[in-house]
C-alpha positions in Angstrom: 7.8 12.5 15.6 6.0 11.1 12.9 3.0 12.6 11.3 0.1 11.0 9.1 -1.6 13.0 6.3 -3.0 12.4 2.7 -1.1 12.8 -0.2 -1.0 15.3 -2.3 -0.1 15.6 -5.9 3.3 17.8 -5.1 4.1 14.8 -3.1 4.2 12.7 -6.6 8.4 13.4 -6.6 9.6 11.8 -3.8 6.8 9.0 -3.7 8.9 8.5 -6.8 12.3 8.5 -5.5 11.5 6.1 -2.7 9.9 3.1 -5.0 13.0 4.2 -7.6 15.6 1.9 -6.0 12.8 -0.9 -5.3 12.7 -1.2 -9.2 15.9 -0.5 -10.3 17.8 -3.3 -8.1 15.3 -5.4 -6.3 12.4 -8.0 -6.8 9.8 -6.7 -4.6 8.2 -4.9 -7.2 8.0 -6.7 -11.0 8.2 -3.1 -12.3 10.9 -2.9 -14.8 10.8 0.9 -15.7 10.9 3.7 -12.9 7.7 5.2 -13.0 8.3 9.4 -13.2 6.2 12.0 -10.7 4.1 12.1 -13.5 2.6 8.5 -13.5 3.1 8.3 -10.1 0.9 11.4 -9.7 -1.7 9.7 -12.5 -2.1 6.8 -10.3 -2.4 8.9 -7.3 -5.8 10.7 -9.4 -6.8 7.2 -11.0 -8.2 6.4 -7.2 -10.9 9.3 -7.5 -10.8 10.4 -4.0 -12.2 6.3 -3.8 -8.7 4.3 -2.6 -6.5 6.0 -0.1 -2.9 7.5 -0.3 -1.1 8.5 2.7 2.7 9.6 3.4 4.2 9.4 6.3 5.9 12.9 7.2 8.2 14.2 9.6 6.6 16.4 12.2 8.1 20.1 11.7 8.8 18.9 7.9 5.8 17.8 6.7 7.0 18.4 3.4 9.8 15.5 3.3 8.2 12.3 2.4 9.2 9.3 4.5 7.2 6.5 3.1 4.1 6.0 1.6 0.7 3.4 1.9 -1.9 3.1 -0.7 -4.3 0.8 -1.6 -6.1 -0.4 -4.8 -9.0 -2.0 -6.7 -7.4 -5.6 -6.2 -9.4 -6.7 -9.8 -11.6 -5.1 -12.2 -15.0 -7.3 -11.7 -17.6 -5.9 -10.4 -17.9 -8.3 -7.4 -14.3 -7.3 -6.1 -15.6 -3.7 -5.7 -15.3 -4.6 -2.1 -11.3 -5.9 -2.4 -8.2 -3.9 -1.9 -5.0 -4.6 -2.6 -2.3 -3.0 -0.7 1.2 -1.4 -1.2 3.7 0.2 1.1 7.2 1.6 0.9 9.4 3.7 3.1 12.8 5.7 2.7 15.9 4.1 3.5 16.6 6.8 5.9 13.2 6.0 7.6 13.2 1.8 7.9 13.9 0.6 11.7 12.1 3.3 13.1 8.4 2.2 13.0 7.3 4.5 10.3 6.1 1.3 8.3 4.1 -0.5 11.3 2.7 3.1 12.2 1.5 3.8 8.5 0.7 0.5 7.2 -1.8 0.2 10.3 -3.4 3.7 9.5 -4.0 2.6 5.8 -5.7 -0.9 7.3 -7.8 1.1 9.7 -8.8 3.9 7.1 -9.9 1.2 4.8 -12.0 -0.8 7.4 -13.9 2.9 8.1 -14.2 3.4 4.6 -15.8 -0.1 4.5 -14.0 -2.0 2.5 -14.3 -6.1 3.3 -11.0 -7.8 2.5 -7.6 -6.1 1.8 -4.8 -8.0 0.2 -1.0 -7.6 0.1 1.2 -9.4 -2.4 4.7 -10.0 -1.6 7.6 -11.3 -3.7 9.5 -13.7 -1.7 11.7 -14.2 0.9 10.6 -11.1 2.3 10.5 -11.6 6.0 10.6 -7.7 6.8 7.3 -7.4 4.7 5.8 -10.5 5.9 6.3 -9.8 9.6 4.8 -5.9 9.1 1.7 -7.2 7.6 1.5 -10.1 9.8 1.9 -7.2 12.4 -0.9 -5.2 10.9 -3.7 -8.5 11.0 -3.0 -9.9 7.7 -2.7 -13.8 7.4 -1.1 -16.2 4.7 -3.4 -17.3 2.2 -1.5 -18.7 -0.6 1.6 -18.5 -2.7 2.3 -18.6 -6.4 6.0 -20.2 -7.7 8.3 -18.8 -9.9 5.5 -16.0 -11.0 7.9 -13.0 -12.0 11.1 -13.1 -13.8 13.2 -10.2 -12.6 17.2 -8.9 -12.5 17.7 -12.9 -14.0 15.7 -14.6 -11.4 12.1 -16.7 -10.8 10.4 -15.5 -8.0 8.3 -16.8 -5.7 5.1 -14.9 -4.6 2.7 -15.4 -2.0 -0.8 -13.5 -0.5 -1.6 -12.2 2.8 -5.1 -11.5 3.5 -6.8 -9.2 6.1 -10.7 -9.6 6.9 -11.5 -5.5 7.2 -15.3 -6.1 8.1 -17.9 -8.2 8.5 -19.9 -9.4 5.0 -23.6 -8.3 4.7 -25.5 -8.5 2.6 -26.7 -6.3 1.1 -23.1 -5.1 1.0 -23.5 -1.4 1.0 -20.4 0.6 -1.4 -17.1 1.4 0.3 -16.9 5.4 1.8 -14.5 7.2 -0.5 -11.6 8.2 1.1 -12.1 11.7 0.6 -14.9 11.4 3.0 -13.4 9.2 6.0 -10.1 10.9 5.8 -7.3 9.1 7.7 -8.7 6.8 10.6 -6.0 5.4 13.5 -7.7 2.9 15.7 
């Protein structure tokens, strides 16, 4: 059995080794260098308790890191305060077994409790495993960008899946931190 929870900082080492491969040989990150525990850990406190982090853990061995969500201020302007962007990995040992569905749709849920409006996932392409899981999850295609990152001697393509988290109003109150909502399923 799967368990949920938020990450923690001692967590920072195998959130590490889990997007390490994903840089070193593959295109669906444009990172070049293999960030260490320690970035990882500094962009786990750059989110100030604001955008969430959650592992996915096996129950007994909550300890072991099976994959990770997290999401992020999608740009810097002020009026995308209410934008996410979203990321997810999982272990090798971990894909196929719905650990990605299972926390990809907690991280969507948390952020529509927290308030947030709009999440958006980028995806390098062809990437039909991560297209169909956040198809899965209630994001839709909204556009694509050609030959946008050169990486391992290759153009490639990438293209935008959106997911409407709430309804707009206006006034639009400020997202909950996730330090407040927690971890929402459902």
């Amino acid at each position: 059995m799967v368990i949920l929870r938020p990450a923690r900082a001692e967590d920072a080492g195998q959130i590490a080794a889990i997007y390490a491969p994903h840089v070193l040989t593959g295109t669906v990150t444009f990172e070049i260098e293999v960030p260490d525990a320690a970035e990882i850990r500094a962009r786990m406190e750059s989110s100030a308790g604001l955008y969430p982090w959650i592992v996915a853990a096996e129950a007994g061995a909550e300890a072991t890191v099976l994959g990770y969500a997290y999401a992020f201020r999608f740009r810097e302007r002020a009026a995308y305060g209410w934008v996410v962007e979203t990321s997810i990995y999982v272990s090798a040992a971990a894909q196929g077994r719905g650990t990605g569905r299972l926390l990809y749709q907690a991280l969507v849920d948390t952020l529509r409790a927290q308030g947030f409006a709009q999440a958006i996932g980028v995806i390098a392409l062809p990437n039909d495993a991560s297209v169909r899981l956040h198809e899965q999850v209630g994001f839709r295609h909204a556009g694509f960008l050609r030959e946008v990152g050169y990486k391992h001697g290759r153009w490639t393509d990438v293209g935008y899946w959106q997911c409407e988290l709430a309804e707009r109003t206006v006034p639009a109150p400020p997202p909950r931190r996730f330090a407040d909502t927690g971890i929402r399923r459902g």
